[in-house]
N, C-alpha and C positions, 0 to 999 in steps of 0.2 A: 585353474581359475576359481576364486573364490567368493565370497559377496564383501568379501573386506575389501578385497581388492577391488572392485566396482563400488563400493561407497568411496574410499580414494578417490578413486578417477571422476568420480561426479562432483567430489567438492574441489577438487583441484579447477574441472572445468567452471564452477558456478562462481569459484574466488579468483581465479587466474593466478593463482600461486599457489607452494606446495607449502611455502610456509605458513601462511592463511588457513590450508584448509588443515595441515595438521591440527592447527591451535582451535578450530570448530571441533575435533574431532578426538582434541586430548590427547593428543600423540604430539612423537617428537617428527622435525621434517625428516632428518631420514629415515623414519619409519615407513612414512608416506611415499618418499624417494623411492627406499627399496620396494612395498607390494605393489606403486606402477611400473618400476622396472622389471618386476618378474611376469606382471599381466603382459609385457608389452612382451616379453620374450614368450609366453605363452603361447600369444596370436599370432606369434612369426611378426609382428608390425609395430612399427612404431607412431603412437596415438599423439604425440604434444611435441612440435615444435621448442626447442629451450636455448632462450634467447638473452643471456643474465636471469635475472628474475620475473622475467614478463615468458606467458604460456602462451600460446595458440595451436589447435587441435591442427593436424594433418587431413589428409583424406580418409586417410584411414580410421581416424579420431571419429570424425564426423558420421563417417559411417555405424562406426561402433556407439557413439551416443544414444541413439536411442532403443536399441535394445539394452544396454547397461539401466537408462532407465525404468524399461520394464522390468528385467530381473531384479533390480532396488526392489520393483513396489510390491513385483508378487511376493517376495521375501518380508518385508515389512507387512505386509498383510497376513501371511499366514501367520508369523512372531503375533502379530496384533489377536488374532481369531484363538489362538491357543493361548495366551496370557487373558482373555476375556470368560475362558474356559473356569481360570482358578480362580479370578476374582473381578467384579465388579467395582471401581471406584467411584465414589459420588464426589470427587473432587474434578472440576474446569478450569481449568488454566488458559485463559483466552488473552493474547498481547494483541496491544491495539495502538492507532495511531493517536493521537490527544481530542485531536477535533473527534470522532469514533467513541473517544469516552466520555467525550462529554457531551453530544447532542444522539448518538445513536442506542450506546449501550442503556440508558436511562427508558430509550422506547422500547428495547425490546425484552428486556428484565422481568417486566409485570407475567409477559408470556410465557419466555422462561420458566417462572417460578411455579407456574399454573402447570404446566408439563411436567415439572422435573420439580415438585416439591422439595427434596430430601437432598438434593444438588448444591454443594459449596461452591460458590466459583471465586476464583483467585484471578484478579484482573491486573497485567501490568501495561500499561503506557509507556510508548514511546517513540520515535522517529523510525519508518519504513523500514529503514538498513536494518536497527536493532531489532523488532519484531521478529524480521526473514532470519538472523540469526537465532535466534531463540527456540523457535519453529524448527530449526534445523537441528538445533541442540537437542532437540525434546524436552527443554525446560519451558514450554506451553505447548498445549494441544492444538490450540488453531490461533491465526494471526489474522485480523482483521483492519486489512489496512488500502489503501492505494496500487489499484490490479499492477502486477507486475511482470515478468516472465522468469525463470528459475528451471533448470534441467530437473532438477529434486523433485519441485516439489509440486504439489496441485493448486490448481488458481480455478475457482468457483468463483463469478462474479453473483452482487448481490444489489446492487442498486447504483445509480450514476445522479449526480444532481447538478445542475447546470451551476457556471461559474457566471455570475452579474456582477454590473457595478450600482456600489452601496454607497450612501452619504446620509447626513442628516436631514432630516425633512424638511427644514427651511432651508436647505441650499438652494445659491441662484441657478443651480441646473435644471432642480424642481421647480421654481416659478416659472417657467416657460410655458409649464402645462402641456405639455407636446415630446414626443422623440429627441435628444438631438441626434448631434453629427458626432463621429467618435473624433473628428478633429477638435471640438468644442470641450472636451475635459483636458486639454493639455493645456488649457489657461490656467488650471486648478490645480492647488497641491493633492499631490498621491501618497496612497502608502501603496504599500507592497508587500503580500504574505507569499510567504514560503516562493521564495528567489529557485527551487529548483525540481516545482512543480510545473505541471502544462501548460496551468494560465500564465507562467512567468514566459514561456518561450512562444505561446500566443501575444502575451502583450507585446516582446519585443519584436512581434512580425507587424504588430499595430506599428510602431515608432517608426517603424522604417516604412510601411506604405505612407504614415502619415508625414514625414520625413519632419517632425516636431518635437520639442525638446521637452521631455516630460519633466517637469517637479516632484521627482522622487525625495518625498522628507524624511521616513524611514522606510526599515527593509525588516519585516517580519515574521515568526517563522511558529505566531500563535496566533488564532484566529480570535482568542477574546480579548487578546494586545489589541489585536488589527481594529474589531468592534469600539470600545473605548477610546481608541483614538479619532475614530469616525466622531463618536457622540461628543467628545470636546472640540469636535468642529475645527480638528487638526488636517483633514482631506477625507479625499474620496478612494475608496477601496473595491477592487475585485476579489468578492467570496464566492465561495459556492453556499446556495440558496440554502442548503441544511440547515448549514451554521447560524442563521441569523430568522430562525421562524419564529423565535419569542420578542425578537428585539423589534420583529417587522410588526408582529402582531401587537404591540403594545406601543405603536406609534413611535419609535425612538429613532428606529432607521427606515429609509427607506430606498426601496430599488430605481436607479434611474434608468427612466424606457433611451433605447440605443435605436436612431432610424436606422441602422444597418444591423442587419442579420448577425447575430454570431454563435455558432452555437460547438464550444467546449465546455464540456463537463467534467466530473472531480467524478472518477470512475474507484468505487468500492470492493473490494473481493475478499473472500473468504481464502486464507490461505495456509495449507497442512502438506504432510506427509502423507504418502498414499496409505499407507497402514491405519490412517485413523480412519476411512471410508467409511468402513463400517462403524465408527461408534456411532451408538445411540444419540448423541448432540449433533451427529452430522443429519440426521433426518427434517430436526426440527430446523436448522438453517435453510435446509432445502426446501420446506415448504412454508417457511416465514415470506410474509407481505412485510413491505420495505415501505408500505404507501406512506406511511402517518411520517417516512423520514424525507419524504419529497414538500416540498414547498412551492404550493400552486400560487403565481404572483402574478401571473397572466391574464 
């Protein structure tokens, strides 16, 4: 048994193909083919189910995951402690989600820069999927995006900000002056940001208690689309409160109060390879205040 062969076997199980993770992994698939077949002959067992091209672990799979996991990270950590030995780089490669680059990274830069004077960071954007792979790739040091779960890799949360509905401040939901009912925005035209996040499969648990036929006018998947379309007083939107703390603060949008409770959030986390533990930028994550990126509207 080797750690090639257990890096295999973890991307196999985090892709559910062997073609996938060879291509994470810059190999051909039967490369990947042959070191899980030779681990599996190893342990006398057979770890994956193969079904065509669809994977699912055994019991035996299941069993062996999580120490496969540990042996990745201790491996990847000592690699990490001995290449720290020969050289220090002052370069950060942090991949992020879009909404992350543009209302979080901005706040916490200034601190950054106060710690880690001499520090280049290299920041790429992008949607959830593409980060986790990047992250995986080792072409970024850490991924900051939307908590996820991942046999790989490490999941450090770092701040959660509640999901509200937003409109322009002379909407007729705001003259009421008062709460309403969540039955009461389904007269209204909707937008709708990112169709395959929380609040999207919170909203459609709304339609169906409210058993109401929403006016979805578009489906969007940028939160400064979604904002603008609010202020052209195209419909009303569910953000999370991050996103819109200049636009609330400067009278453009505003929050409408819900007489029923709801409480989903846009959950944040820091996300790496166990080998990066110990860098020096994992410290300052771990003791960064996330306060200034919450939006008190309450």
């Amino acid at each position: 048994m080797n750690i090639e062969q257990i890096k295999s076997f973890l991307y196999a199980v985090y892709y559910g193909s062997f073609n996938k993770a060879a291509e994470a992994l810059f190999l051909t698939q039967p490369s990947i083919t042959a070191r899980i077949r030779t681990l599996e002959e190893e342990l006398g067992r057979e770890l994956f189910h193969r079904e065509g091209n669809k994977l699912a672990l055994t019991e035996s799979g299941n069993i062996f995951l999580p120490y496969a996991e540990k042996l990745l990270g201790m491996c990847n950590e000592v690699e990490y402690k001995l290449q720290q030995q020969l050289s220090v780089s002052n370069e950060l490669k942090i991949g992020c989600s879009k909404a992350i680059s543009n209302y979080v990274i901005p706040e916490i830069m200034p601190e950054l820069r106060r710690k880690h004077p001499e520090v280049q960071v290299n920041l790429i954007s992008g949607n959830s999927k593409d980060i986790v792979d990047l992250v995986m790739k080792e072409e970024v040091d850490f991924g900051i995006i939307r908590t996820i779960t991942n046999p790989i890799l490490k999941i450090r949360p770092l701040f959660k900000s509640r999901v509200s509905l937003f409109a322009k401040p002379d909407h007729p939901l705001l003259e009421k002056g008062k709460p309403i009912q969540l039955s009461e925005m389904f007269a209204y035209d909707l937008i709708f940001y990112d169709h395959q996040s929380l609040d999207w499969l919170f909203f459609c648990r709304l339609l169906d208690q409210a058993k109401h036929s929403a006016k979805v006018i578009v489906e969007v998947d940028c939160t400064e689309t979604a904002k603008r379309l609010i202020m052209k007083d195209l419909g009303i939107c569910f953000l999370p409160e991050f996103a819109v703390c200049d636009e609330v603060n400067n009278g453009m949008l505003a929050k409408v109060p819900l007489a029923e409770e709801i409480n989903i959030y846009d959950e944040t986390a820091l996300t790496y390879l166990p080998k990066f533990e110990e860098s020096p930028f994992m410290q300052f994550f771990s003791t960064l205040s996330f306060e200034n990126c919450h939006l008190h509207l309450d």
